[in-house]
Every structure is written in structure tokens, then in C-alpha cells.
N, C-alpha and C positions, 0 to 999 in steps of 0.2 A: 822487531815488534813481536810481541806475542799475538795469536790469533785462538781464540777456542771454536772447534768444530766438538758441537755436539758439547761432549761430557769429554772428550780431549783437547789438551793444549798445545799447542807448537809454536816455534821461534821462528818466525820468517823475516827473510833478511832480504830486500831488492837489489840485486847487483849489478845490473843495468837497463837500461831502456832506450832503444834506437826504436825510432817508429813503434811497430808494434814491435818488434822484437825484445822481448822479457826474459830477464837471468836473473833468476829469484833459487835463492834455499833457503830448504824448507827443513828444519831440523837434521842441517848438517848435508841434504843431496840436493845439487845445483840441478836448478831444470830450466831447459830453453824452451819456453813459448813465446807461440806467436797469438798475441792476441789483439780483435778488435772488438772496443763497444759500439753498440749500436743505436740509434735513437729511441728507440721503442724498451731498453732496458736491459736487451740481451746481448750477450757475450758471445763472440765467437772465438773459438782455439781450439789450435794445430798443437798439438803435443808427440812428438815420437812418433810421427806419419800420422798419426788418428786425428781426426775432426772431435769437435766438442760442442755443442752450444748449450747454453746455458742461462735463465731467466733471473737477475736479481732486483729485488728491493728489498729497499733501506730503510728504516726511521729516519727521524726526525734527526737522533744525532747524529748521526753521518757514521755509528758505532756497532752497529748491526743489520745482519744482512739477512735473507732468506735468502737461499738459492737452489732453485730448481733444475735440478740436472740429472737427465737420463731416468727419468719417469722416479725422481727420491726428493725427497726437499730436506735440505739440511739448513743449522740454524748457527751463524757466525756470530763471531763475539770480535771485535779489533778491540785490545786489553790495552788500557792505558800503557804507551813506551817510556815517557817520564818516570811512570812510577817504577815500571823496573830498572829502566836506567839507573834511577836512585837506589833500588837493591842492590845492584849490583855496586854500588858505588860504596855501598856500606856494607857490602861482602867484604872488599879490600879493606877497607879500613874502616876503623869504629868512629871516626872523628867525623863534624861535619863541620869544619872548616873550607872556604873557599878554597881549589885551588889555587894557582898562583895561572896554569895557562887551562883555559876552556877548549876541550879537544870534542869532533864530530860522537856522538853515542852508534851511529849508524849512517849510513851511506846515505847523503841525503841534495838536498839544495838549498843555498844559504836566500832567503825569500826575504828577509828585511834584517837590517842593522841599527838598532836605536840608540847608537852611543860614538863616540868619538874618541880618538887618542886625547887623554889628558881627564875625560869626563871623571869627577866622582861618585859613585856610586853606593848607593844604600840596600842593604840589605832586602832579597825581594822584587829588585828592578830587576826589568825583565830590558837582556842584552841584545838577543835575536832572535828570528822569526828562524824554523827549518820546515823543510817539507820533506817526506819520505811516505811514495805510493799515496799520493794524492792527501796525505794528513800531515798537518801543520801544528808542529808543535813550539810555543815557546821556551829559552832558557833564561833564567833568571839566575840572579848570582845570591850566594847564602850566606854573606857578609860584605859589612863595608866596604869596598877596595876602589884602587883610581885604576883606569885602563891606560897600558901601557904601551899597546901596539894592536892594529889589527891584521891579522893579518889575510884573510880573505875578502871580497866585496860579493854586492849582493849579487845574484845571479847564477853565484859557484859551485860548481858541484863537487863536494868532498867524501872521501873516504871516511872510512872507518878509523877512529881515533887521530883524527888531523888535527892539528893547532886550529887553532882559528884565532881566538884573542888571548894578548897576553896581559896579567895584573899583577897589580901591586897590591897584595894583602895585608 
């Protein structure tokens, strides 16, 4: 997903999450935090031996943050991941035909499946539900097609560009 701090942007990508322990990169360098929230809003983390804590809120959309840390307040932006996911999708090719298999955009968790082997589908139906760092996005499909296989269920945690359903276009 993209994140803007400030008046710059970056790519962050969750790589995994045991407990608190977080593997996130950030424009290409992997970092291992440990972090926990707290009830009152603030964040604690262990980063590279150093302690951190940290104070955030949010609006309303769940799309920006303030966060105060180490007497600064910086101002986050979580950039819609769909819409780049779609740039990027139309970097590769100019068409915007359905593929034929729907693969992960980023490491995520498959949180609902609205469709079945055999279902046919309209342009715009929305296939499934994904979560990556507590944000849920749907994917919908961008033409007609019948599903032909799925192949993860809900619950799963997939990689980066994993199958997940396959169609008939």
C-alpha cells in the first residue's frame, strides 16, 4: 500500500505479523518491530534495541492518522491500494479485460468469499473481501465471467500474487 507522510510517499508492504512481532518494508528495507497498541491510543515499539512510543488518531475514515512521536506530529495519509493495484495493473497492460485467474495484489488475509464454483458473474461483482494491516479491501471482477475454481478459503493467508480464483472469461 502506499502511505504519505507529510509531502512524501512510500510503498509499504506487511510481511508478517506473530503477536506483536511486525515485518513490514518500507520502500524496499525490511524492518522488524515489535509493536503493541494500547487502549488509550498509543503505541508502543521496540525497533533496533530503541523503545518508541507513540500517540495516534484517526478520522473518521479509518484513512488518516496524526501521529505524535518524540515531541513532532506528523500527518499520514493510507492511499487507496486498489487504485494502485489498478495502476499498476494497467502499467503491464493497456487492456482492461478480466483476467482469467485473480492472484493476491499483496500479502494479505482472505476475510470473506461471495461466490462459488460454477457462479456467474457480472461485471462489478464484488468476489472477495481481503484484509492487509487492519484495511479491507474488496475485489470485484471487470467483466462478465463464470468461476471456475477457488482456490483458497476464508481465513487464509496469502502471498504476494497467489492464485486464489480461477475464470472463465
Amino acid at each position: 500500500m502506499e502511505i504519505q507522510v507529510g509531502n512524501k510517499t512510500v510503498d509499504a508492504t506487511l510481511l508478517s505479523k506473530e503477536g506483536n512481532n511486525v515485518k513490514i518494508e518500507i520502500d524496499g528495507q525490511v524492518y522488524d518491530v515489535d509493536v503493541a497498541m494500547l487502549n488509550n491510543g498509543t503505541c508502543s515499539m521496540i525497533y533496533d534495541g530503541n523503545s518508541y512510543s507513540a500517540e495516534l488518531t484517526k478520522n473518521s475514515s479509518g484513512k488518516h492518522y496524526q501521529v505524535n512521536l518524540n515531541y513532532s506530529t506528523y500527518q499520514i495519509d493510507i492511499l487507496d491500494s486498489r487504485a494502485k493495484y489498478m495502476r499498476m495493473r494497467r502499467g503491464k497492460s493497456s487492456s482492461t479485460v478480466q483476467a482469467d485467474i485473480i492472484t493476491a495484489p499483496m500479502p494479505c488475509k482472505i476475510v470473506k468469499i461471495y461466490v462459488k464454483k460454477g457462479d456467474m458473474l457480472k461485471a462489478g461483482d464484488t468476489v472477495l473481501t481481503m484484509e492487509a494491516m487492519k484495511m479491507q479491501s474488496n475485489y470485484k471482477v471487470t467483466s462478465d465471467c463464470k468461476v471456475q475454481d477457488i482456490l483458497v478459503k476464508e481465513g487464509d493467508s496469502v502471498r504476494v500474487e497467489q492464485p486464489l480464483i480461477k475464470l472463465n472469461v
